[in-house]
C-alpha positions in Angstrom: -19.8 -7.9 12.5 -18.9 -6.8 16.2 -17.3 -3.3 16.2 -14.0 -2.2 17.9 -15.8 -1.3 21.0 -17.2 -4.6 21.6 -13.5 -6.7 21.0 -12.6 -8.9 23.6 -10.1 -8.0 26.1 -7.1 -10.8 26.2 -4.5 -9.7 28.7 -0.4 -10.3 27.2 2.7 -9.5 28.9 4.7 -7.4 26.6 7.8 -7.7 29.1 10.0 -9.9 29.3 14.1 -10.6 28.6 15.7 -10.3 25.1 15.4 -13.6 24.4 11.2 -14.0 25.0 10.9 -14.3 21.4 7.3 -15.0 19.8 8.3 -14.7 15.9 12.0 -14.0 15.9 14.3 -17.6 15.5 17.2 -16.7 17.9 19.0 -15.8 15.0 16.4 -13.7 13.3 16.0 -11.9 16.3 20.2 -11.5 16.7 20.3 -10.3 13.0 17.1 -7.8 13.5 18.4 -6.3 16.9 21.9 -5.6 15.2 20.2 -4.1 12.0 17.8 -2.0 14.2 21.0 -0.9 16.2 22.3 0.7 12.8 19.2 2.8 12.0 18.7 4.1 15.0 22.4 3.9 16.8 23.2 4.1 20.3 25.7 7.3 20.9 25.2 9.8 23.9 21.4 8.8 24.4 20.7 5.2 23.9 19.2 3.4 20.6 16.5 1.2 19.3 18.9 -1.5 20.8 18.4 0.1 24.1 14.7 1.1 23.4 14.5 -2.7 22.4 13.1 -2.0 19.4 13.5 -5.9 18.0 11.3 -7.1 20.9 8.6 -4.3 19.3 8.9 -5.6 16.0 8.4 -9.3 17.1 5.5 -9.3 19.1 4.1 -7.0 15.8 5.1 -9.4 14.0 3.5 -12.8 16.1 0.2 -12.8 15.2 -3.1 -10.7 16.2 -2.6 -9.9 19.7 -0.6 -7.0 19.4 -2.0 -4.9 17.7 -4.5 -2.6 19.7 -4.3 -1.7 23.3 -6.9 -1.5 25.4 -8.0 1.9 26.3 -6.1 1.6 29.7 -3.1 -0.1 28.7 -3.2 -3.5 31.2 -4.4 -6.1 28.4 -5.1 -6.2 24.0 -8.0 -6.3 21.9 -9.0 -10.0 20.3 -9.5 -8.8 16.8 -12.3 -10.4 15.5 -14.9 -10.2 12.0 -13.2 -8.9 8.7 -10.8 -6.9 10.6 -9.5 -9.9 11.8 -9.0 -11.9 8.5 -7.2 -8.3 6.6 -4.6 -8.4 9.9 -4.0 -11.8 9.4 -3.4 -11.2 5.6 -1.0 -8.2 6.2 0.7 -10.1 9.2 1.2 -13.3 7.3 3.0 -10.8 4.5 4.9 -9.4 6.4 6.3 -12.2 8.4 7.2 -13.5 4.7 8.9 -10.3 3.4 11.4 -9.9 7.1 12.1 -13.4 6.9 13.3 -13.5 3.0 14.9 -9.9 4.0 16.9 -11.6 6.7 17.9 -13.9 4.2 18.8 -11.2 1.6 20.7 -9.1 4.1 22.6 -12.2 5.3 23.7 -13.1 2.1 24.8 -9.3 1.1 27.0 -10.0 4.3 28.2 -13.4 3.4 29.1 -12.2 -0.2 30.7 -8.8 0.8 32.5 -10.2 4.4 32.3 -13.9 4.8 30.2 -13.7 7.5 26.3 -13.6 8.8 25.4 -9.6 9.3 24.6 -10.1 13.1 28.7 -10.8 13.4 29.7 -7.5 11.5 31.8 -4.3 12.7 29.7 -1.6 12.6 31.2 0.2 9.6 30.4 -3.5 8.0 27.2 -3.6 9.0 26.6 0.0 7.4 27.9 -1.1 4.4 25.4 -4.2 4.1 22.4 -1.9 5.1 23.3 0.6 2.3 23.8 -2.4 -0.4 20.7 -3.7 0.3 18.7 -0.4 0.7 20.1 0.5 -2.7 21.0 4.3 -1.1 23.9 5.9 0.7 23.4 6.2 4.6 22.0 9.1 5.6 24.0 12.0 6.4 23.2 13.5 10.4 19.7 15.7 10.2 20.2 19.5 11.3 17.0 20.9 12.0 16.6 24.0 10.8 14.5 27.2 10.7 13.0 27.0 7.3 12.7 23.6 4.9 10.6 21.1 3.9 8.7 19.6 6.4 7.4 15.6 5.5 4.8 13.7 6.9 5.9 11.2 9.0 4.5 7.6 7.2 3.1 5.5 9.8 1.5 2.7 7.8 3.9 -0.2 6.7 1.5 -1.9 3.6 3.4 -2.4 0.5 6.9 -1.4 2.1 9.6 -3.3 1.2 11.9 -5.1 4.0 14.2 -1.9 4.3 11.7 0.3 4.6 9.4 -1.7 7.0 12.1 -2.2 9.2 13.5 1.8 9.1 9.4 2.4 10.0 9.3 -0.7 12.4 12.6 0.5 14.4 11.4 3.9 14.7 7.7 2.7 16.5 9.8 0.5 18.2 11.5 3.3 19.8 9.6 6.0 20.3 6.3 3.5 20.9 4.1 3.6 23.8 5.7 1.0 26.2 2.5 -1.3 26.6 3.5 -2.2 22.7 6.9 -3.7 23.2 10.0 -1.3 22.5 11.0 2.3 24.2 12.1 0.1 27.3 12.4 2.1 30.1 11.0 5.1 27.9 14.7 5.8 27.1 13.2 6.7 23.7 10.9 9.4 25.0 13.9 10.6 27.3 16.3 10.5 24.3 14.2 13.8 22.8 13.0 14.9 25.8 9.5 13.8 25.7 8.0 13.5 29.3 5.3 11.0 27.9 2.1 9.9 29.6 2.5 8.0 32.7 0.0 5.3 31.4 -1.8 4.7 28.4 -5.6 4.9 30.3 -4.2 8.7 31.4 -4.5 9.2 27.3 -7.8 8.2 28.0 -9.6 10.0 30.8 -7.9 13.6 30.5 -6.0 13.0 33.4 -2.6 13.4 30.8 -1.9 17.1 28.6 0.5 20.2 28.1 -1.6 22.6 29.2 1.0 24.5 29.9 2.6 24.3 26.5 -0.7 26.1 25.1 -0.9 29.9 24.4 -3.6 31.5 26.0 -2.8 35.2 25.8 -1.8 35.8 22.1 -2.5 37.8 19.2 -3.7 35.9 16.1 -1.9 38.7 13.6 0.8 37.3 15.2 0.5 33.6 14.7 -0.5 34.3 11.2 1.2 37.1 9.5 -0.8 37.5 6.9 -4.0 38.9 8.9 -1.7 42.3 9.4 -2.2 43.1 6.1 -6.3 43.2 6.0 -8.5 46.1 6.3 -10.1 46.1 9.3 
């Protein structure tokens, strides 16, 4: 069985207009783009519509060839051996559980407005998110000093469609740009990350913060609790 090092390099364009769908009928994508929209709306900064977040989430969605970057950004790696057949298993499920969630979400809207999701009002739209998630919408987030902090979950196996697409929409906008979404890195702009230039500067050191680091500190101060030993 090769390992990751040794996967072929097959070169994919990742750009392309909102309509250069792979997965994504023209109407899945339409419904998808206007659900992402909500999640993650568009206000002073721009959105996951913006960050084209449904373009991410289709070529994730399209098969195996885009899943891993290359080391320097320009092409993907050809999965290949087991790796290959368990992405193809999790792909196919998930390609099953957005479409019948597309479904679901269009017939919440059908039954609640008379119409498809993609051609609600915001407010509507809101409403047919929260019916289907089963939970009210989320009050705005006020980062504070002190509170719980929460692991942010990155893996999408066993999600349901809600939750896959809440995870998907946030990749999708806050993503590396080689993968799809954060067009124009508005995502990274939005919250004031500078990003790497490219993804190979990731690679070869050329990319850090080293000026974010503290180099002249004093370690009771970083951790309190070494003031009170005997020394």
């Amino acid at each position: 069985m090769a390992s990751r090092a040794e996967w072929q390099r097959i070169t994919r364009s990742v750009t392309g207009g909102p309509e250069n769908r792979l997965f994504f009928t023209a109407h899945e994508w339409a419904t998808i783009e206007a659900a992402t929209a909500r999640i993650y709306p568009t206000d002073e900064t721009p959105g996951a519509r913006e960050a084209m977040a449904v373009r991410f989430i289709d070529r994730y969605l399209s098969g195996l060839d885009y899943i891993f970057a290359s080391a320097d950004g320009d092409a993907f790696l050809q999965i290949s051996g087991k790796d290959r057949d368990a992405w193809r298993i999790r792909i196919e499920k998930l390609q099953r559980r957005y479409r019948d969630g597309i479904r679901r979400l269009d017939d919440v809207a059908l039954t609640e407005f008379k119409t498809e999701f993609r051609h609600l009002d915001a407010a509507q739209q809101d409403r047919a998110l929260e019916i289907l998630s089963g939970s009210p919408k989320p009050t705005r987030i006020q980062v504070a000093e002190e509170g719980e902090a929460h692991v942010q979950n990155i893996s999408d196996d066993d999600l349901d469609f809600f939750a896959a697409l809440t995870l998907h929409t946030r990749q999708g906008t806050f993503c590396d740009p080689v993968y799809g979404g954060n067009a124009g890195r508005v995502g990274w702009d939005a919250i004031g990350f500078p990003g790497p230039p490219t993804l190979a500067s990731t690679q070869d050191c050329s990319y850090g913060h080293a000026d974010k680091f503290l180099t002249d500190f004093d370690w009771e101060d970083l951790i309190p609790h070494l003031k009170n030993r005997v020394r």
